[in-house]
C-alpha positions as CSV (number, residue, x, y, z in Angstrom):
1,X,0.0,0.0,0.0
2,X,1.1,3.6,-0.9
3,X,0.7,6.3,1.5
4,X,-0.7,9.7,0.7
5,X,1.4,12.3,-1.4
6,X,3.3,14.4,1.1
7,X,0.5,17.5,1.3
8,X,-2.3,16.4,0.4
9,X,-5.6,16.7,2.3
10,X,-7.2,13.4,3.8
11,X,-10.8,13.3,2.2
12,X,-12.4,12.6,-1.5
13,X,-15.8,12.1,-3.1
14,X,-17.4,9.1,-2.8
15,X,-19.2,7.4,-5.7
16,X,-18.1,10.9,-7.7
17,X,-20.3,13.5,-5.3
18,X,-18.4,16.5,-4.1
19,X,-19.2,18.1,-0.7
20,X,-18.2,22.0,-0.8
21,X,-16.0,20.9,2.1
22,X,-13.7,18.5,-0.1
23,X,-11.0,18.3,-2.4
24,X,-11.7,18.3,-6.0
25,X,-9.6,15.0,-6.2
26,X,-9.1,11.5,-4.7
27,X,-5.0,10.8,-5.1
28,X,-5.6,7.8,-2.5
29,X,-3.5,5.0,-3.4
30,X,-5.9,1.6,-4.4
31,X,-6.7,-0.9,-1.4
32,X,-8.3,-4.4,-2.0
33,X,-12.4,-4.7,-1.6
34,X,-13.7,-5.2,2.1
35,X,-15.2,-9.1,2.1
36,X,-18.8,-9.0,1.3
37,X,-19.7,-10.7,5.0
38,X,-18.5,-7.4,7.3
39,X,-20.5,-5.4,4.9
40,X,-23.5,-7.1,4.9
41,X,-23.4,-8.3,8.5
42,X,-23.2,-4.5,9.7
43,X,-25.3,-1.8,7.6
44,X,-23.9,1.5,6.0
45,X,-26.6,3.4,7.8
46,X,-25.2,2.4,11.2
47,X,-22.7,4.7,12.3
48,X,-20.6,3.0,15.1
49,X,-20.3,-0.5,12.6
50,X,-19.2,1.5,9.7
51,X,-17.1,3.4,11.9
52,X,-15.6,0.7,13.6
53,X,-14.4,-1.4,11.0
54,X,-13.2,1.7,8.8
55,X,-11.1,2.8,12.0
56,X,-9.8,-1.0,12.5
57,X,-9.0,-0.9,9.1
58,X,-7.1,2.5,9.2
59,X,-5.2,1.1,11.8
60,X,-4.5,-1.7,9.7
61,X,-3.0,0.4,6.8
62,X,-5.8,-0.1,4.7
63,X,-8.6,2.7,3.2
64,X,-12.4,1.7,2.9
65,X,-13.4,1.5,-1.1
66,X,-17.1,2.1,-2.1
67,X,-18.4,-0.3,-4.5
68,X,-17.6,1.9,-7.9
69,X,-13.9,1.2,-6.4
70,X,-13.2,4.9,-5.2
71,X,-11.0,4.8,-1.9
72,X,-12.5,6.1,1.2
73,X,-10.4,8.9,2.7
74,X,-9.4,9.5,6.2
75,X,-11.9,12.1,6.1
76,X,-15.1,10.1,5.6
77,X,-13.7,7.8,8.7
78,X,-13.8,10.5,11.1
79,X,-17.3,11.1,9.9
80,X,-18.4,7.5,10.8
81,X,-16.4,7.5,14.0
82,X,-18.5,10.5,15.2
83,X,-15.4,12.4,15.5
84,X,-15.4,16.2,14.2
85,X,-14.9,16.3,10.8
86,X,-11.3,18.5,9.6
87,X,-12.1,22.3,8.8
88,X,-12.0,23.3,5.3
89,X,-8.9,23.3,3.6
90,X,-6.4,26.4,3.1
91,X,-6.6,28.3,-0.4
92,X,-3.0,27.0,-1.6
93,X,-0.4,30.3,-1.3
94,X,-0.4,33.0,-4.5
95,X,1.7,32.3,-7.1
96,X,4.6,34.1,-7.6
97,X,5.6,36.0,-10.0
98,X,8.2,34.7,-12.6
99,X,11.5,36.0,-11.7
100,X,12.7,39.0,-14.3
101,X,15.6,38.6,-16.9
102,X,17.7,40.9,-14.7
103,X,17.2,39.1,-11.9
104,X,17.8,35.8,-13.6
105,X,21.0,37.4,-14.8
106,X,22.1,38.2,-11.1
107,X,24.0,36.4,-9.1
108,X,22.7,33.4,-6.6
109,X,23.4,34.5,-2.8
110,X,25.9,33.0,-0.9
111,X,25.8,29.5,0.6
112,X,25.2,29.7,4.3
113,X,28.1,28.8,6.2
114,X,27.9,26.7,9.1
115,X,28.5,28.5,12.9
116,X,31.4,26.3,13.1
117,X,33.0,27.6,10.3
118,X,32.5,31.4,11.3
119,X,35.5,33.5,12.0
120,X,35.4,36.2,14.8
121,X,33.8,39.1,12.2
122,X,36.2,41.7,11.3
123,X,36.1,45.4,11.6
124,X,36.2,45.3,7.4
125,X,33.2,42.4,7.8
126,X,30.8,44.3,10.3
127,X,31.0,47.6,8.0
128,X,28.1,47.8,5.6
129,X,28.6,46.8,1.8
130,X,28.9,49.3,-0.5
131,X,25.9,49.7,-2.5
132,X,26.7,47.9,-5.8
133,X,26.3,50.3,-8.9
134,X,23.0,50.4,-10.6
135,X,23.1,48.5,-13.8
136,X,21.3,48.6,-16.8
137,X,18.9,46.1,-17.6
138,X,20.1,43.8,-20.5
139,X,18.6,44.7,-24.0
140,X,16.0,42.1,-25.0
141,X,16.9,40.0,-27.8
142,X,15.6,41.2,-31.1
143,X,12.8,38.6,-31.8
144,X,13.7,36.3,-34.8
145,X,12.3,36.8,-37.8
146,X,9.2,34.4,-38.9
147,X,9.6,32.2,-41.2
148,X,7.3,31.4,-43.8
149,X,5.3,27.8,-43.1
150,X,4.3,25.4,-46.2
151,X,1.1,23.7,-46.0
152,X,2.3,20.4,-44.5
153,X,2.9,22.6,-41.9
154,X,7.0,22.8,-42.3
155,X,8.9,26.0,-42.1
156,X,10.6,26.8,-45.1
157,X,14.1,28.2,-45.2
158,X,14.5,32.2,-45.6
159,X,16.6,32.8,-48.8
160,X,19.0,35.8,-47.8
161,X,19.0,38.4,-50.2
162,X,21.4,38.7,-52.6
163,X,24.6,41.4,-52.0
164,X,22.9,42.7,-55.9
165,X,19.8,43.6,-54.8
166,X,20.3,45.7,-51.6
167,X,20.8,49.5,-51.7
168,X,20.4,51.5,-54.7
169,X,21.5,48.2,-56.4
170,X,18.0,46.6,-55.4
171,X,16.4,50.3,-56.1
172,X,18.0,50.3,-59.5
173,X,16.3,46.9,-60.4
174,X,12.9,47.7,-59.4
175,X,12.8,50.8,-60.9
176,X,15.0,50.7,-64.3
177,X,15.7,54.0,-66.2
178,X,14.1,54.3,-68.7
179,X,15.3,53.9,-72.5
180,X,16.9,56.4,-74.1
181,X,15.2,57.4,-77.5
182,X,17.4,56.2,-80.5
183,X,18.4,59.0,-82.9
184,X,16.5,58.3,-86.0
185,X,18.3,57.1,-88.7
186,X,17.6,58.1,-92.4
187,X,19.0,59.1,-96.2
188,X,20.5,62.2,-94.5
189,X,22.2,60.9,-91.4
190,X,24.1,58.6,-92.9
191,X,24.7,60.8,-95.7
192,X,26.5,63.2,-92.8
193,X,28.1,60.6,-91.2
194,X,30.4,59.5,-94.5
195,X,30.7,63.1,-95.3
196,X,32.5,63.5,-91.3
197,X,34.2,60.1,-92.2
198,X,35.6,62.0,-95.6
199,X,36.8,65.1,-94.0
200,X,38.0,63.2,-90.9
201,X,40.5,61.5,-93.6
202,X,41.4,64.1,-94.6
203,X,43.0,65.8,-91.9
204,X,39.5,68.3,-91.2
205,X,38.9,68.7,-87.1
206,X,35.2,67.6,-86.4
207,X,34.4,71.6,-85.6
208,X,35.4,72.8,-88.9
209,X,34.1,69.9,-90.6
210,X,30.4,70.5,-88.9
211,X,30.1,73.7,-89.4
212,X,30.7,73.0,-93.5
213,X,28.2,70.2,-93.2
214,X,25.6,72.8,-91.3
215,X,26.4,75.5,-93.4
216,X,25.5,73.1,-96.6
217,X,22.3,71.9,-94.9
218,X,21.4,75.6,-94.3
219,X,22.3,77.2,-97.0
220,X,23.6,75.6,-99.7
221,X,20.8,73.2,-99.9
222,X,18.4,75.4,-99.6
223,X,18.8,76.7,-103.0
224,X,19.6,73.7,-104.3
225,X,17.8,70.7,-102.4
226,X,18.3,68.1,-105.7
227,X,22.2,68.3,-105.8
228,X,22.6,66.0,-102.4
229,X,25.2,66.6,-99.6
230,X,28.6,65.6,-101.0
231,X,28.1,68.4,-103.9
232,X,26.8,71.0,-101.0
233,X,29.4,70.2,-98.6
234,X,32.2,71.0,-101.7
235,X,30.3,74.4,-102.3
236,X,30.4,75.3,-98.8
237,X,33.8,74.6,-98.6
238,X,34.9,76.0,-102.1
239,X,33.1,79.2,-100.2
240,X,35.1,79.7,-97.4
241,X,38.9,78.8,-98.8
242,X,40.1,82.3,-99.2
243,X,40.7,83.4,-103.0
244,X,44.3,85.0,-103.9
245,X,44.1,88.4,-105.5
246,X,45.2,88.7,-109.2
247,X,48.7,89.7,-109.7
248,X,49.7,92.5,-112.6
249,X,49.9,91.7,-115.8
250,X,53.0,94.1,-116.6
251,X,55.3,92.2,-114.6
252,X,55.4,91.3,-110.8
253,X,57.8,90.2,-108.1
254,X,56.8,86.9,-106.1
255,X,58.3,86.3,-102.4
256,X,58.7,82.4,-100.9
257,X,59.2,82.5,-96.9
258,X,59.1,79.6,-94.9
259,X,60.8,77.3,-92.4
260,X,64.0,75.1,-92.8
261,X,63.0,72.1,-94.8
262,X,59.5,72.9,-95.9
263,X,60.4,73.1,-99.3
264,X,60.8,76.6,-100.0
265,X,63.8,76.8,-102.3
266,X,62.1,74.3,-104.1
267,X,59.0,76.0,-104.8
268,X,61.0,78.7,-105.9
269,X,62.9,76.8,-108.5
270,X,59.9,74.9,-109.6
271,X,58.0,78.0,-109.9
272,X,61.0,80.2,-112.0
273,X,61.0,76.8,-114.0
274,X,57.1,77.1,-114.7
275,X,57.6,80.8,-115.3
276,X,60.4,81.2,-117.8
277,X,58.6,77.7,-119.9
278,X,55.0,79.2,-120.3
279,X,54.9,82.5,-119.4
280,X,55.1,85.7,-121.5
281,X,57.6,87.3,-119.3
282,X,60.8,87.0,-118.3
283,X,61.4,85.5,-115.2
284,X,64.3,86.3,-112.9
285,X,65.5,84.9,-109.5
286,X,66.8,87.0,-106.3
287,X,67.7,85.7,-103.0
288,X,68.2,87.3,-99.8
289,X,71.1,85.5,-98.0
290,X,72.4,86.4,-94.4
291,X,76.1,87.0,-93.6
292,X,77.7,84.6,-91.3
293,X,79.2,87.8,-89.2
294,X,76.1,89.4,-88.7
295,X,72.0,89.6,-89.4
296,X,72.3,91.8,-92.2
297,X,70.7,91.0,-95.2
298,X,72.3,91.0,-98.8
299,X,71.1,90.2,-102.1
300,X,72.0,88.4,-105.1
301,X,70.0,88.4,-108.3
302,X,70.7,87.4,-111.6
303,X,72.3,88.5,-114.6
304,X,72.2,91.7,-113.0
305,X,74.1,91.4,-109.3
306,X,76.2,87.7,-109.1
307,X,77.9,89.0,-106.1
308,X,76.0,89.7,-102.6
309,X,75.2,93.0,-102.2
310,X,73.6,94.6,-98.9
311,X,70.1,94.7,-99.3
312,X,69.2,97.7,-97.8
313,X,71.3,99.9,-101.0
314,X,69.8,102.0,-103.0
315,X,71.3,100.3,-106.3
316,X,69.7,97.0,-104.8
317,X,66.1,98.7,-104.3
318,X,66.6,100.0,-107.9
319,X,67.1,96.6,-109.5
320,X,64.7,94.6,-108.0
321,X,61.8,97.3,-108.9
322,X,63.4,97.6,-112.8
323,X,63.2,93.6,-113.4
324,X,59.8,93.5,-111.7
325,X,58.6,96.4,-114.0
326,X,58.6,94.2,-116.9
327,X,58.9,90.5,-115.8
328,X,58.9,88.1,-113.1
329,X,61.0,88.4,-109.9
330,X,61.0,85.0,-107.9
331,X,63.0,85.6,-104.8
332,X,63.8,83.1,-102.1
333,X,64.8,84.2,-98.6
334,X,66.0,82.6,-95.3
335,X,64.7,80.0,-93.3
336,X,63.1,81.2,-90.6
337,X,62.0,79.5,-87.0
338,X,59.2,80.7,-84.2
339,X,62.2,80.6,-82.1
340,X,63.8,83.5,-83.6
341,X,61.5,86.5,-83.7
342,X,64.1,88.8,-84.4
343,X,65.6,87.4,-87.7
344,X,61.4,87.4,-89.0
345,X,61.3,91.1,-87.7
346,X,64.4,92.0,-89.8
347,X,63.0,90.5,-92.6
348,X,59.5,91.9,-92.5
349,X,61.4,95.5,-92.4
350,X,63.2,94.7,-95.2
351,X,60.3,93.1,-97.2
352,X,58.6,96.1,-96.2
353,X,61.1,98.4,-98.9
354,X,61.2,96.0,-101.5
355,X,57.4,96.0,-101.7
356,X,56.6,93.0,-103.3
357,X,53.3,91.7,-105.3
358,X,52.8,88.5,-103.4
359,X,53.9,87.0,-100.0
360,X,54.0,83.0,-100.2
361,X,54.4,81.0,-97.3
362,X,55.4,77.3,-98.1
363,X,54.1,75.1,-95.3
364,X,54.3,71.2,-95.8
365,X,51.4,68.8,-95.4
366,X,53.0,66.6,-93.0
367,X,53.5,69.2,-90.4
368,X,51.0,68.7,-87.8
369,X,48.0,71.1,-86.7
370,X,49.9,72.4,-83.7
371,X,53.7,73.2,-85.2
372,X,51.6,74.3,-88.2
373,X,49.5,77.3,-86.1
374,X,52.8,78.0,-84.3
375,X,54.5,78.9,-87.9
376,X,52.0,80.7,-89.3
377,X,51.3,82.8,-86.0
378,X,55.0,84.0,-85.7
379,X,54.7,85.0,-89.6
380,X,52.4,87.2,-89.1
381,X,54.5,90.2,-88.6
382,X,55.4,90.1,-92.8
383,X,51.9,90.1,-93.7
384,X,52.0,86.8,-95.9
385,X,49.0,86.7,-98.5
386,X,49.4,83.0,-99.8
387,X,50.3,79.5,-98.9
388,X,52.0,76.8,-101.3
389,X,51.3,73.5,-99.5
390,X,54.6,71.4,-100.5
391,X,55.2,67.8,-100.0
392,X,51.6,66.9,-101.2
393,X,52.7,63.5,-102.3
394,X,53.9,63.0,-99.4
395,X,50.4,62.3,-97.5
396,X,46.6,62.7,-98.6
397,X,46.0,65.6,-95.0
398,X,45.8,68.7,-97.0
399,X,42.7,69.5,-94.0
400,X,45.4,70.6,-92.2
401,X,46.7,73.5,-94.3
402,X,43.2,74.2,-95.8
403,X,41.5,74.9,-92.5
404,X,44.7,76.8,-91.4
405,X,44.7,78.9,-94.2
406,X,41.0,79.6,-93.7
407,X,41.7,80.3,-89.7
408,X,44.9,82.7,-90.8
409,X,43.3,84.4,-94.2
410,X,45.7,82.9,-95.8
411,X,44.8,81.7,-100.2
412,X,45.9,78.3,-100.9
413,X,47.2,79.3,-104.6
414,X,49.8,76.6,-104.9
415,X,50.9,73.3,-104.5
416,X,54.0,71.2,-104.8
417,X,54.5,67.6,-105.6
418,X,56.6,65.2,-108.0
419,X,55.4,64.5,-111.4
420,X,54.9,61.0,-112.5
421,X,57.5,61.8,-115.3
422,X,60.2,63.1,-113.2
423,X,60.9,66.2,-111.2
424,X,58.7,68.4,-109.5
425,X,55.4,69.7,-110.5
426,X,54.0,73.0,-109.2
427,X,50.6,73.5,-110.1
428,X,47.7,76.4,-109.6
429,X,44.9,75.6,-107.2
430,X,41.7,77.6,-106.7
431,X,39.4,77.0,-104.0
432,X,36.7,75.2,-106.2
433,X,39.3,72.7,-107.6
434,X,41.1,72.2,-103.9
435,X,37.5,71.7,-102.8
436,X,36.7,68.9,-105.3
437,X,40.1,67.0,-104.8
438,X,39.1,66.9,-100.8
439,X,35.4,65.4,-101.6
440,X,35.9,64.2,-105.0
């Protein structure tokens, strides 16, 4: 037999009735059934037999058990003994409140130490603690995040987001910008387009080459819409190539400047050549030399003066302006640098007395944009009027000196290359025909 748990109240319902008096529950442990003599031979409704045998039975260890097998309790064997029955049974204490998470997080107190093991307390013992310093309550964990649940009831696994789609990244997908508009294409763009690739070959920057093609598309086509854009562009350009002024037809004197190596001297030749083959006059050559010793200038100039003579002589000035009275003077001068600014002063003073028909600066093809504008910048000071582009069969860029001479007012009038038969060949240009050999 089992005794009762430690606590619990004596008394239980019998046959399932519950007195306000009694527990709620029978926790009596089982007992075997009273022999069916001693409950017959003594009725229930007699108090002292049922009270007897339940109290001889109590004493015996045993409990009483009705006939639906419920166990009689101590209780109901007090009540058949006569004997007062218990009072009712305490409310069970109030439950207390769950500990807080800082006060889990503290400490446990001490263990209590036996009076054995007590020391005499010490004058550092019987002082009071010091208070301990106030601490913060710990921050609550963040609650996790939920996850989503299938319908089988299993949660699925959160997918992180990918390192792409966070930020402006993520922003950047969901709201793409939106597509720029394609240029329409047609006849005309792509007309423009291998007009740019044209002068682009030809050594044309893309300003001056856009402002031809707008000018033809304003202007030129305008009054004549059926000729197309290659023909336009070539007017527009023929337009703006400065034109060289006619020379007399009495007789003139021609003037060939330039820089070491552009050609010059050659031009010079090649032009007396041209001039003394075809022409009506006579043609003679000067050139201005410089003495070793000094800047000064002298002259020489055949038949008439084989030997240098200073240039700045009255017999010299006299000379030059009887031979270019009725013929041709072709006169070749120096080289001449951006570096030296005072040998292109001295000779633009003494340019200035000879006062000749034409100025021609020789400036070669191959010379890029740059050292090109640098040369024709520290020229100014003589006042050139025309430009012989030299070395032409050298290379096709004749943009270069075309667009220069247009920038500096300068008239592309010739142009130097070899002949296919030998030799050099110096031929005319005007701005029509220099226009068609660039867009052909």
């Amino acid at each position: 037999m089992h005794p009762p748990p430690p606590g619990h109240p004596a008394g239980g319902p019998i046959g399932g009735a519950i007195s306000p008096e009694l527990p709620a529950r029978v926790d009596s442990p089982p007992r075997p059934a009273p022999a069916a003599g001693a409950e017959s031979g003594a009725g229930v409704g007699s108090g002292a037999g049922v009270g007897s045998a339940a109290r001889a039975k109590l004493i015996a260890g045993e409990r009483p058990m009705n006939a639906e097998g419920s166990y009689l309790s101590d209780y109901l064997a007090r009540l058949a003994d006569g004997e007062p029955p218990a009072g009712p049974r305490a409310a069970p204490p109030p439950a207390q409140p769950a500990p807080s998470r800082a006060a889990a997080a503290a400490p446990p107190p001490p263990a209590p130490v036996s009076p054995a093991g007590r020391s005499a307390p010490s004058p550092e013992a019987s002082s009071p603690p010091a208070p301990a310093p106030p601490t913060s309550a710990p921050r609550a964990p963040s609650p996790s995040p939920s996850r989503p649940v299938a319908g089988n009831g299993a949660t699925g696994a959160i997918r992180a987001r990918r390192p792409a789609e966070t930020g402006t990244q993520a922003a950047a997908i969901e709201s793409p910008p939106a597509p720029s508009r394609p240029r329409p294409a047609g006849p005309q763009a792509r007309s423009r387009a291998a007009v740019e690739r044209t002068l682009a070959r030809a050594g044309f920057s893309d300003g001056f080459a856009g402002d031809l093609i707008d000018a033809a598309f304003a202007h030129t086509l305008a009054l004549a819409p059926r000729i197309g854009l290659v023909p336009a562009v070539r007017a527009a350009l023929a337009q703006r190539i400065p034109a060289s002024s006619p020379l007399p037809a009495g007789g003139c004197s021609i003037v060939v400047i330039g820089a070491g190596g552009s050609g010059k001297t050659t031009c010079c030749a090649a032009l007396l050549g041209a001039y003394r083959a075809h022409s009506s006059l006579p043609a003679r050559f000067a050139t201005l030399v410089r003495a070793e010793a000094d800047t000064m200038l002298q002259l020489i100039m055949s038949p008439q003066m084989l030997e240098p003579q200073p240039a700045d002589t009255p017999r010299v000035r006299r000379e030059l302006r009887t031979a270019s009275s009725d013929g041709v003077v072709v006169m070749d001068t120096p080289r001449l640098s951006p570096s030296e600014p005072g040998a292109i002063r001295e000779l633009a003073r003494q340019l200035g007395e000879f006062e000749p028909d034409r100025v021609v600066v020789a400036l070669p093809v191959t010379l890029g944009t740059v050292a090109a504008e640098q040369l024709l910048a520290s020229l100014e000071p003589i006042g050139p009027a025309g430009l012989a582009l030299t070395h032409a069969d050298e290379t096709d860029q004749l943009g270069v000196g075309i667009e220069l001479a247009c920038r500096f007012g300068l008239a592309p009038e010739l142009i130097l290359e070899h002949s296919l038969a030998g030799g050099w060949r110096l031929a005319r240009l005007d701005p029509a025909e220099l226009a068609a050999r660039i867009l052909r």
